[in-house]
N, CA, C and O of each residue as an XYZ file, in Angstrom:
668
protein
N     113.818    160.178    101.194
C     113.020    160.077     99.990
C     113.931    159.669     98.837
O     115.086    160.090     98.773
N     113.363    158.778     97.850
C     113.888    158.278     96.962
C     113.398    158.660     95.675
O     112.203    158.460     95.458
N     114.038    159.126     94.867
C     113.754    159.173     93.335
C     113.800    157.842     91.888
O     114.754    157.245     91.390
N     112.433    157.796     91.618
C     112.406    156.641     90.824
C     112.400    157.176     89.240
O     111.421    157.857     88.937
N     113.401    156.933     88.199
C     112.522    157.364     87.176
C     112.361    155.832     86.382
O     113.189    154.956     86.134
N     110.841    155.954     86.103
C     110.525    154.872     85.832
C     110.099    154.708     84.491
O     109.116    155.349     84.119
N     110.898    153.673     83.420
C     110.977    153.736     81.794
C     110.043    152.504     81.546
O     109.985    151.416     82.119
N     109.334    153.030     80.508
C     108.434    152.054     80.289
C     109.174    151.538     78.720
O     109.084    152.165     77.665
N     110.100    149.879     78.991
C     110.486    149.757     77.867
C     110.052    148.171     78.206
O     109.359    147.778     79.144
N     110.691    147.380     77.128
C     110.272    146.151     77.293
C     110.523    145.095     78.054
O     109.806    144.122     78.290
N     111.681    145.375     78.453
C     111.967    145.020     79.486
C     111.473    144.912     81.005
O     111.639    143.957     81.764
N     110.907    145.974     81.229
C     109.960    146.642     82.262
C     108.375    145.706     81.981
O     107.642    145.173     82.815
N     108.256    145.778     80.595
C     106.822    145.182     80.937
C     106.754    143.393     80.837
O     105.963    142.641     81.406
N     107.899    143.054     79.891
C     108.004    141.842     80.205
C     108.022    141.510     81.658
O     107.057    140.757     81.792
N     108.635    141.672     82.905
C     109.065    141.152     84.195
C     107.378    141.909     84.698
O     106.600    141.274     85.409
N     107.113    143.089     84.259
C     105.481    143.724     85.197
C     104.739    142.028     84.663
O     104.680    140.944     85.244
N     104.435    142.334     83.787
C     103.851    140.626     83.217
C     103.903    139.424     83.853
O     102.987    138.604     83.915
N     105.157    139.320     84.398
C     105.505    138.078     85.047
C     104.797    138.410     86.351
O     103.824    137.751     86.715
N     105.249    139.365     87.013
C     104.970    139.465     88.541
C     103.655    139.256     88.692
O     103.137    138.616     89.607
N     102.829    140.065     87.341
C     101.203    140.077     87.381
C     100.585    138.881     87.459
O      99.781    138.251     88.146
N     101.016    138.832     86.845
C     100.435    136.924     86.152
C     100.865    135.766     87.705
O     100.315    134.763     88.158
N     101.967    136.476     88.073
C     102.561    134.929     89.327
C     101.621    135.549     90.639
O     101.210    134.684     91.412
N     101.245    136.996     90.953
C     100.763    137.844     92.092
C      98.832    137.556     92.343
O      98.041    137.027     93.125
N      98.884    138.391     90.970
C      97.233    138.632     90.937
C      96.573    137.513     90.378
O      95.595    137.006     90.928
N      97.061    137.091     89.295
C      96.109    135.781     88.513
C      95.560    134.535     89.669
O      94.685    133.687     89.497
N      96.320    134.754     90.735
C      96.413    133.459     91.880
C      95.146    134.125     92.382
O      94.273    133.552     91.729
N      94.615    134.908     93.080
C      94.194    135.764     94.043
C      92.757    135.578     93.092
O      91.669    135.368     93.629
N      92.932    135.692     91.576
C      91.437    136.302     91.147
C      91.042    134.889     90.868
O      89.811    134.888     90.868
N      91.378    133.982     90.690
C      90.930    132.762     90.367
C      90.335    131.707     91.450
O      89.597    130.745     91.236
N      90.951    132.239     92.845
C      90.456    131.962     94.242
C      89.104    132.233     94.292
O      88.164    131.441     94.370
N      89.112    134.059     94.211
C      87.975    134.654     93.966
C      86.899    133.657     92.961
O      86.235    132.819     93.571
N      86.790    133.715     91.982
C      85.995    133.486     90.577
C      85.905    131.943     91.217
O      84.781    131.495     91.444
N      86.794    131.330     91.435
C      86.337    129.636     91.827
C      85.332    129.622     92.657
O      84.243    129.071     92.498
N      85.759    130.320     93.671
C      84.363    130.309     94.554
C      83.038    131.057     94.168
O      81.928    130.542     94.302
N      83.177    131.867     93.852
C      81.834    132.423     93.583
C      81.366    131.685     92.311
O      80.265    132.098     91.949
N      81.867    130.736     91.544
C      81.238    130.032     90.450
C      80.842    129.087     91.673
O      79.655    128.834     91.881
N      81.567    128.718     92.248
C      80.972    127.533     93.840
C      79.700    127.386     94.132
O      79.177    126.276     94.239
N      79.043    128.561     94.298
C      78.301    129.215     95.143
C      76.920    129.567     94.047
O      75.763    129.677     94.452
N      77.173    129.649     93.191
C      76.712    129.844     91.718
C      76.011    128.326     91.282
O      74.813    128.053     91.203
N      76.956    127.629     91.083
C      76.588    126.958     90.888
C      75.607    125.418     92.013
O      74.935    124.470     91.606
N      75.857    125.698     92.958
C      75.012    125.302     94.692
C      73.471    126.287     94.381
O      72.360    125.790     94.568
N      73.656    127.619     93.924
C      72.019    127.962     94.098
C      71.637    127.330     92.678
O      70.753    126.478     92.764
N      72.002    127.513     91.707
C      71.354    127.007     90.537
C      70.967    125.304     90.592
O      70.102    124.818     89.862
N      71.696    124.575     91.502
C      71.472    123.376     91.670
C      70.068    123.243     92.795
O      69.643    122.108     93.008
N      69.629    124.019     93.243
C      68.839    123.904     94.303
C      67.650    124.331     93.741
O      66.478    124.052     93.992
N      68.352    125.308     92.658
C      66.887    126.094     91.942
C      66.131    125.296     91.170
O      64.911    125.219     91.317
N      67.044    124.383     89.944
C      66.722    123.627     89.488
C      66.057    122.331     89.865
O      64.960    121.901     89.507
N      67.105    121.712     90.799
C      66.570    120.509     91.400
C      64.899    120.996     92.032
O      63.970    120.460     91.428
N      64.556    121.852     93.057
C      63.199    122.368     93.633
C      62.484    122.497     92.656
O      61.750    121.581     92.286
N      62.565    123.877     91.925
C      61.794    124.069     91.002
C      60.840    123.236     89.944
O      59.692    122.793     89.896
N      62.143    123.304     89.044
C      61.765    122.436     87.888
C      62.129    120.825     88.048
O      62.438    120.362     86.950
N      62.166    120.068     88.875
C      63.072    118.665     89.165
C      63.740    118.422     87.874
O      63.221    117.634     87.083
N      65.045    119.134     87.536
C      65.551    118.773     86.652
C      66.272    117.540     86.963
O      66.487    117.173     88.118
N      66.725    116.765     85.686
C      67.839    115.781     86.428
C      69.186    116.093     86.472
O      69.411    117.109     85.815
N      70.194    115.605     87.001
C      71.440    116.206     87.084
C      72.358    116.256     85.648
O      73.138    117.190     85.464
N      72.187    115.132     84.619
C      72.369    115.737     82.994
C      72.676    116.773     83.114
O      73.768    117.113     83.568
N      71.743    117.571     82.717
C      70.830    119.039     82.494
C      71.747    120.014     83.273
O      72.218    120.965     82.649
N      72.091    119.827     84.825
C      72.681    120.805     85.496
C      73.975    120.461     85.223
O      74.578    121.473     84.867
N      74.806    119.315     85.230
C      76.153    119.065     84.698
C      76.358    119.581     82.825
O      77.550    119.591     82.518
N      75.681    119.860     81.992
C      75.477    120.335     81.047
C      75.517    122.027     81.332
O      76.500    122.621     80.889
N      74.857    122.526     81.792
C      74.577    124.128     81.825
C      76.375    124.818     82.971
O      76.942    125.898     83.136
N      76.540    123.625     83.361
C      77.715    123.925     84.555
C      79.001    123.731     83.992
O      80.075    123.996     84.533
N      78.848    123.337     83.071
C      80.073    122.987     82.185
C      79.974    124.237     80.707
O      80.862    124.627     79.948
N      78.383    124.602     80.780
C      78.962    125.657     79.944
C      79.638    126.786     80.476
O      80.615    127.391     80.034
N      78.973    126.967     81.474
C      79.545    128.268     82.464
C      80.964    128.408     82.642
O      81.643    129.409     82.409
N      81.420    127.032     83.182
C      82.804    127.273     83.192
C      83.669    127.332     81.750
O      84.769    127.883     81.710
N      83.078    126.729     80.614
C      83.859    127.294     79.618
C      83.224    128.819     79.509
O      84.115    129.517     79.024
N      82.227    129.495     79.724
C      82.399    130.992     79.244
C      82.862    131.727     80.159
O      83.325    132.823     79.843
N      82.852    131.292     81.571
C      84.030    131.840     82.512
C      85.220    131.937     82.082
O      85.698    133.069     82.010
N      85.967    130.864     81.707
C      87.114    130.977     81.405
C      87.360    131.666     80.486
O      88.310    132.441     80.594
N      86.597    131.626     79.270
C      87.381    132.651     77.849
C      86.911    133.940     78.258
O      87.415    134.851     77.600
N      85.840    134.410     79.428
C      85.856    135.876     80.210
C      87.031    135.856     80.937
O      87.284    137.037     81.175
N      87.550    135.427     81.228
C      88.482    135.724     82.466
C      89.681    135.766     81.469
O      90.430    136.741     81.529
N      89.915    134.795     80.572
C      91.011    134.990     79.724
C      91.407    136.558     79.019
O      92.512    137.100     79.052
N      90.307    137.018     78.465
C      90.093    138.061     77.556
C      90.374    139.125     78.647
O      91.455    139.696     78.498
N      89.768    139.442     79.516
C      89.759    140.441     81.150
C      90.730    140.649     81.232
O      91.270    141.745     81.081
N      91.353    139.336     81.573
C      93.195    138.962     81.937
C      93.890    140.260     80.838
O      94.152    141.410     81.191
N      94.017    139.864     79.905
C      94.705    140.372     78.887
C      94.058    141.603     78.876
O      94.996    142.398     78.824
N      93.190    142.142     78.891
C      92.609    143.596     78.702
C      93.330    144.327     79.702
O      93.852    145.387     79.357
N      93.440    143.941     80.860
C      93.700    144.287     82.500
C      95.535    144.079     82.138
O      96.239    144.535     83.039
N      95.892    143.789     81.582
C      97.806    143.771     81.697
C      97.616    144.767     80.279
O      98.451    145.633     80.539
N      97.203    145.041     79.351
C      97.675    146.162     78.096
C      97.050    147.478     79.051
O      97.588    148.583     79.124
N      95.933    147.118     79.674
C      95.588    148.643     80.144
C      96.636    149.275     80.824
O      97.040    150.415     80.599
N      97.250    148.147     82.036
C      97.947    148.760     83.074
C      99.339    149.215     82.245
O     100.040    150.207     82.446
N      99.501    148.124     81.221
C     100.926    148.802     80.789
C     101.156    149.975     79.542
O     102.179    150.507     79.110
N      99.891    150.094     79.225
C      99.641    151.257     78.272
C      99.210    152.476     78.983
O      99.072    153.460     78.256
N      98.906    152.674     80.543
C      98.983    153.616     81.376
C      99.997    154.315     81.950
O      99.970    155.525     82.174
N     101.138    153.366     82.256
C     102.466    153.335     82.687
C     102.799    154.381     81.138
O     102.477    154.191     79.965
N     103.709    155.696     81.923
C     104.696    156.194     80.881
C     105.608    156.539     81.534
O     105.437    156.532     82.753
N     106.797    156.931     81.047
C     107.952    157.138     81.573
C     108.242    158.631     82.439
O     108.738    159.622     81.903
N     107.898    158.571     83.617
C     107.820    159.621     84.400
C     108.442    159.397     86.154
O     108.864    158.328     86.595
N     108.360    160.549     86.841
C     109.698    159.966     87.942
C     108.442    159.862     89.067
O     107.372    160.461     89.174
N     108.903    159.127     89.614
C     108.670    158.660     90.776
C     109.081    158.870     92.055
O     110.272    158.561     92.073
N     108.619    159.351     93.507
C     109.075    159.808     94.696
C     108.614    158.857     95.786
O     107.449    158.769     96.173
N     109.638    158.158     96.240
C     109.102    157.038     97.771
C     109.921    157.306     98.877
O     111.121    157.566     98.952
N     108.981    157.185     99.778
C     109.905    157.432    101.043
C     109.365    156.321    102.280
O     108.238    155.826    102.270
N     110.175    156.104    103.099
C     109.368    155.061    103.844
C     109.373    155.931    105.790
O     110.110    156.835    106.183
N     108.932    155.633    106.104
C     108.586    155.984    107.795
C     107.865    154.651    108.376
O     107.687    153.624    107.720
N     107.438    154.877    109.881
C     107.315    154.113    110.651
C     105.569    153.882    110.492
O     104.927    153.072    111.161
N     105.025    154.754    109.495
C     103.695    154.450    109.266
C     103.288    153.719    107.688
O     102.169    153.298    107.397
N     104.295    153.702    106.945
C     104.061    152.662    105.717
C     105.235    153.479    104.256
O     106.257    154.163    104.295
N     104.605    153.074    103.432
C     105.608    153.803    102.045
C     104.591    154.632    101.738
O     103.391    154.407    101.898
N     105.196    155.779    101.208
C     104.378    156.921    100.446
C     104.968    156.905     98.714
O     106.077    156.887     98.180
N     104.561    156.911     98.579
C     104.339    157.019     96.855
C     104.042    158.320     96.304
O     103.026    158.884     96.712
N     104.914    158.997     95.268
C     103.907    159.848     94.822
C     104.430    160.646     93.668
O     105.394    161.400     93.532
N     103.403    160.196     92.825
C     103.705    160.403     91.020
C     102.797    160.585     90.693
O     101.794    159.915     90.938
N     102.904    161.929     89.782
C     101.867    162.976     88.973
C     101.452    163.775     90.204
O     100.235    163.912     90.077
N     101.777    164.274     91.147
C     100.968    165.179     92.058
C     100.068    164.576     92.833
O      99.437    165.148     93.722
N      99.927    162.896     92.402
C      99.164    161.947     93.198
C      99.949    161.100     94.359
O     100.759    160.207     94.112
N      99.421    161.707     96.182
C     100.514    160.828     97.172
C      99.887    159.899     97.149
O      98.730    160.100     96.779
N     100.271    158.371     97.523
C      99.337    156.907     97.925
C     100.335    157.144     99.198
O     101.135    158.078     99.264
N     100.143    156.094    100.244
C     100.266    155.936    101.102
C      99.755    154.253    101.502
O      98.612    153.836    101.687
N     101.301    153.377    101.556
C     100.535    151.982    101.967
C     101.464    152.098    103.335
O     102.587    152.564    103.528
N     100.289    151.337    104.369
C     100.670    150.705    105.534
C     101.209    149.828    105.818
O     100.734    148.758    105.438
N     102.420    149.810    106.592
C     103.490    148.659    106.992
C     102.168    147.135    107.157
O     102.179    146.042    106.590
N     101.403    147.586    107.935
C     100.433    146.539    107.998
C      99.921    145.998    106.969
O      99.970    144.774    107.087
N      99.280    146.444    105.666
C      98.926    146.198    104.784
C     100.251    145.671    103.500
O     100.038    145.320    102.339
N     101.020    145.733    103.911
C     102.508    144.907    102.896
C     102.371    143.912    103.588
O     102.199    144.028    104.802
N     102.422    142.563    102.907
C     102.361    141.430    102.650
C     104.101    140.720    102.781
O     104.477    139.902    103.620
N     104.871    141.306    101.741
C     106.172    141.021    101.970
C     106.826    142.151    100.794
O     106.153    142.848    100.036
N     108.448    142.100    100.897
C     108.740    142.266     99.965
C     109.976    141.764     99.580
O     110.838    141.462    100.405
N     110.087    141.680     98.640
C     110.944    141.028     97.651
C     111.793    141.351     97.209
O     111.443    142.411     96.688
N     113.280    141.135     96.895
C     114.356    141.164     96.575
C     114.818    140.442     95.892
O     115.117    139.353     96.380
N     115.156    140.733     94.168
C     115.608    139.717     93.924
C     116.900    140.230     92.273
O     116.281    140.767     91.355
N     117.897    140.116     92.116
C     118.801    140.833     91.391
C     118.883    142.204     91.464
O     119.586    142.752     92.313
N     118.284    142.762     90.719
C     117.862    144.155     90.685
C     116.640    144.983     90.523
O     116.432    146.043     89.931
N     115.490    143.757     91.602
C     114.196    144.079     91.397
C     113.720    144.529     92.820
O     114.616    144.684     93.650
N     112.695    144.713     93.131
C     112.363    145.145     94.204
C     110.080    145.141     93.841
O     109.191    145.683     93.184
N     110.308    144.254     94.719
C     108.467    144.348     94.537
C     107.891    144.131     95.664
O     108.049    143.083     96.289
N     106.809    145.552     96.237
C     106.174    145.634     97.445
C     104.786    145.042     97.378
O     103.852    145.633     96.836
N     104.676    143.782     97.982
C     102.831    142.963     97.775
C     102.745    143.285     98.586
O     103.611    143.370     99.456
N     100.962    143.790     98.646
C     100.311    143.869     99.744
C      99.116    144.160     99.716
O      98.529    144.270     98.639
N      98.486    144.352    100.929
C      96.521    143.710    100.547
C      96.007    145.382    100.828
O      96.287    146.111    101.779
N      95.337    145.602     99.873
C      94.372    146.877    100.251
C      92.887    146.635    100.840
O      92.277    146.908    101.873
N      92.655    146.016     99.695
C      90.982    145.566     99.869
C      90.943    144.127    100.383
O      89.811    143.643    100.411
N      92.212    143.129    100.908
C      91.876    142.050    101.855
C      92.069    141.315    100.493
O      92.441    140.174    100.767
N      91.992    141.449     99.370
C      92.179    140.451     98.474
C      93.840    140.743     98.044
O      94.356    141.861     98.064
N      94.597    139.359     97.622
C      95.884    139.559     97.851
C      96.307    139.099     96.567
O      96.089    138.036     95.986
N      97.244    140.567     96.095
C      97.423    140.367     94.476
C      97.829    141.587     94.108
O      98.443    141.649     93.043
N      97.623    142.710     94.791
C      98.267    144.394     94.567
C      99.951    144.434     94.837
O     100.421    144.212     95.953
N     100.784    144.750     93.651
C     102.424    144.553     93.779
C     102.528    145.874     93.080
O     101.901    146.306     92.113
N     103.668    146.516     93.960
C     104.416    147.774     93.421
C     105.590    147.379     93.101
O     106.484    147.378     93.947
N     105.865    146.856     91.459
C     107.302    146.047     91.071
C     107.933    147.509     90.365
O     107.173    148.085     89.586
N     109.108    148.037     90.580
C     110.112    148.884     90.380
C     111.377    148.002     90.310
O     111.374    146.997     91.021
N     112.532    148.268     89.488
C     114.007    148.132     89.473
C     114.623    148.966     90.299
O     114.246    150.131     90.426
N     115.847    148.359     91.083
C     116.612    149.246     91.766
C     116.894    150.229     90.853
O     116.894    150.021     89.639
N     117.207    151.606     91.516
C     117.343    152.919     90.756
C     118.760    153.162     91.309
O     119.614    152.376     91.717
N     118.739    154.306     91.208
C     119.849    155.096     91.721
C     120.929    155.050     92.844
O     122.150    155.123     92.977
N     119.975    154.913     93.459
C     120.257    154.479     95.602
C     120.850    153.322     94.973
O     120.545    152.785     93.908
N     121.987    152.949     96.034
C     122.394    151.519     96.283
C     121.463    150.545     96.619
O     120.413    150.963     97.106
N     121.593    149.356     96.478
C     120.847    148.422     96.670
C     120.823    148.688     98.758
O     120.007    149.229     99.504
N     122.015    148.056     98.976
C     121.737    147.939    100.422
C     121.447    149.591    101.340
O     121.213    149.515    102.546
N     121.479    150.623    100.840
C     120.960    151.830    101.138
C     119.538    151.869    101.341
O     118.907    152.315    102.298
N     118.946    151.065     99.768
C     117.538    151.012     99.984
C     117.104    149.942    101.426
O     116.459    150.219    102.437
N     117.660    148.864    101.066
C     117.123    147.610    102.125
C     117.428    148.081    103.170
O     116.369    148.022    103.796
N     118.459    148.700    104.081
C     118.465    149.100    105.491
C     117.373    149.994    105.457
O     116.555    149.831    106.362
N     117.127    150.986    104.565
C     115.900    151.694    105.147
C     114.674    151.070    105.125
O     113.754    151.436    105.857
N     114.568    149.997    104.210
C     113.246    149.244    104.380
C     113.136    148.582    105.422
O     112.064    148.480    106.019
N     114.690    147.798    105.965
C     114.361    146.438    106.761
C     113.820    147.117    108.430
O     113.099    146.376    109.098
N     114.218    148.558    109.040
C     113.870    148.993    109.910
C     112.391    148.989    110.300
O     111.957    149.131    111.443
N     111.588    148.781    109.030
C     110.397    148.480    109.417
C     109.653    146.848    109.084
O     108.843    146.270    109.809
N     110.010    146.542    108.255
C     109.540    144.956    107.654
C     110.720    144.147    107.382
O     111.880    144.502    107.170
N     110.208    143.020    107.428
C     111.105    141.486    106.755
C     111.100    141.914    105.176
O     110.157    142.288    104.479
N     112.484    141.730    104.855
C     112.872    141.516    103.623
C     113.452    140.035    102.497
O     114.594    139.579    102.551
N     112.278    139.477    101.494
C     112.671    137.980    101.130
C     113.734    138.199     99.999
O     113.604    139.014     99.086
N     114.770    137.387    100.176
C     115.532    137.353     99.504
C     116.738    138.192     98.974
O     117.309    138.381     97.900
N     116.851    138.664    100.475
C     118.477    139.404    100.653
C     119.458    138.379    100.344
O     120.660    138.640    100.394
């Protein structure tokens, strides 16, 4: 088991920022593209049947959508990175890894992710970030700085169970 204490300074949220933005923003925009896809295929069918609109009309209403999609998703975006980093306070952290996934566990709260469910993880100066899919959508990262432990202390105990990028 490993002890994290984890400081919420600016540094910390500048790089959380980055990871967020390069991890999740990819993943939700997959999402949202398609289901505007799909959105916009029934409204074309509705319209065209229904009312025989002409296509004007639906290239007009489809072009508004995607501009009020976007300044929703923009605003979300940004709501969704102050929340997460105005949640984050400076408190310690406990991980340990075994042959059934990483355990986590801060505030009296254990998580528990499955070797199966990590995606990869990452190595890179003095960072360390575990991606991986909970709900099948891919964009959930546990980004921490090396702590205490040596760097290669930590990675042999990780690599016994997963590939490690960028040793």
């Amino acid at each position: 088991m490993y002890t994290y204490k984890l400081v919420n300074n600016d540094e910390f949220k500048t790089a959380y920022k980055e990871y967020y933005r390069k991890n999740l923003l990819k993943g939700s925009l997959i999402i949202t593209g398609f289901i505007t896809l799909i959105l916009f295929l029934l409204l074309f069918l509705f319209l065209i049947i229904i009312y025989k609109a002409n296509l004007i009309i639906l290239i007009c209403i489809y072009s508004i959508a995607l501009i009020l999609e976007a300044i929703i998703f923009s605003k979300s975006y940004k709501n969704a990175i102050r929340r997460i980093l105005d949640s984050v306070s400076n408190t310690e952290i406990n991980i340990s890894f075994d042959e059934k996934g990483i355990y986590i566990s801060q505030d009296g709260i254990l998580r528990n992710i499955s070797w199966k469910a990590v995606r990869e993880v990452i190595v890179d100066e003095n960072n360390l970030l575990f991606h991986f899919n909970v709900t099948g959508v891919p964009g959930n990262f546990f980004y921490l700085k090396f702590f205490d432990v040596q760097k290669e202390d930590l990675l042999i105990d990780i690599k016994k169970y997963v590939m490690v990028k960028g040793c």
